[in-house]
N, C-alpha and C positions, 0 to 999 in steps of 0.2 A: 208527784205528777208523772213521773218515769225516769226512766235509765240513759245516762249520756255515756260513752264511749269515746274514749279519746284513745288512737292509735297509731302507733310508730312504726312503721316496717323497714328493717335495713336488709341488706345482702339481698336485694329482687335485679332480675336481669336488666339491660336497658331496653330489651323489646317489648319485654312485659308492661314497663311503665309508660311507654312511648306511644300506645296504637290505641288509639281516644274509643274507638269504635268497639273495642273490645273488652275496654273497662267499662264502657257504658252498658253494655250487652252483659255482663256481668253482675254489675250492679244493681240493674231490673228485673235479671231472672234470681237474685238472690232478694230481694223482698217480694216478688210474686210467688217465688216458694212459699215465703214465709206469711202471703195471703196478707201483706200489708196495702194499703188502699196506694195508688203508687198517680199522683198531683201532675207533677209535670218533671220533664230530666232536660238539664242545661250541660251539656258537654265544648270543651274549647281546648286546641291545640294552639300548644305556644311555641311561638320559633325563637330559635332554632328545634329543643325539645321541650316536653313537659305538658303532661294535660290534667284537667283541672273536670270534674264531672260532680252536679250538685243535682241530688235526686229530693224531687219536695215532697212529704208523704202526708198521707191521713195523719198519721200517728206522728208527726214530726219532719226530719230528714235524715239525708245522708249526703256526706260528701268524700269526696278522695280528691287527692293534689298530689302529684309525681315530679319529684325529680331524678330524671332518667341519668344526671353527673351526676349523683350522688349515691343511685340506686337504692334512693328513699320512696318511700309510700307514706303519707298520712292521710288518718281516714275519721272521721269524726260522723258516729250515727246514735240518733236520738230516739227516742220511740218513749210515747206515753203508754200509762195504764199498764197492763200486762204482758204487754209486749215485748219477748227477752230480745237486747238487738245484739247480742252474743253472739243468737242462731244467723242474724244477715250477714254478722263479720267474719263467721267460719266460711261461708260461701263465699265469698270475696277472698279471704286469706289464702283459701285454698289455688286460687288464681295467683298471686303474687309468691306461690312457690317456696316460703322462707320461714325459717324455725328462729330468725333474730327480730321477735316481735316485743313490743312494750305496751302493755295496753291500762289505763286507769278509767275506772269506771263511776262517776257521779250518782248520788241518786236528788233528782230535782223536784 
């Protein structure tokens, strides 16, 4: 059915993880790159910090959840059919700045 992504990012700044607006803005211009059909995008800042941005797609989703104490990322994107979502996670990584990444990949 397709490719699931499951991803851990350590050592990202806290502003990086903390500015909702910017991971969102991210996250939509990295599957419109990648000319995925792009549903609807739910973004939420949690207080004190920490935001939470869940993108619904043709092809499935994406989500990312930040903890800016702990200067974690996790990023969870699905894509059916032929869809590599590798290519939407390198646009996005490339944003969180950081070479201490763990990524497991499913095929469903």
């Amino acid at each position: 059915m397709g490719k699931h992504l499951l991803i851990q990012v350590y050592n990202v700044s806290f502003d990086k993880l903390n500015d909702p607006l910017k991971i969102a803005n991210v996250m939509v211009k990295a599957v419109q790159t990648e000319k995925l059909k792009l549903l609807n995008t739910f973004v939420h800042q949690f207080t004190p910090y920490g935001v939470s941005c869940v993108l619904a797609l043709g092809e499935s989703h994406a989500s990312c959840h930040t903890w800016p104490d702990k200067n974690s990322v996790a990023m969870d994107i699905f894509t059916c059919g032929t869809v590599n979502p590798k290519k939407v996670a390198q646009h996005i990584l490339n944003y969180f700045d950081s070479k201490d990444i763990v990524m497991d990949e499913l095929s469903r």
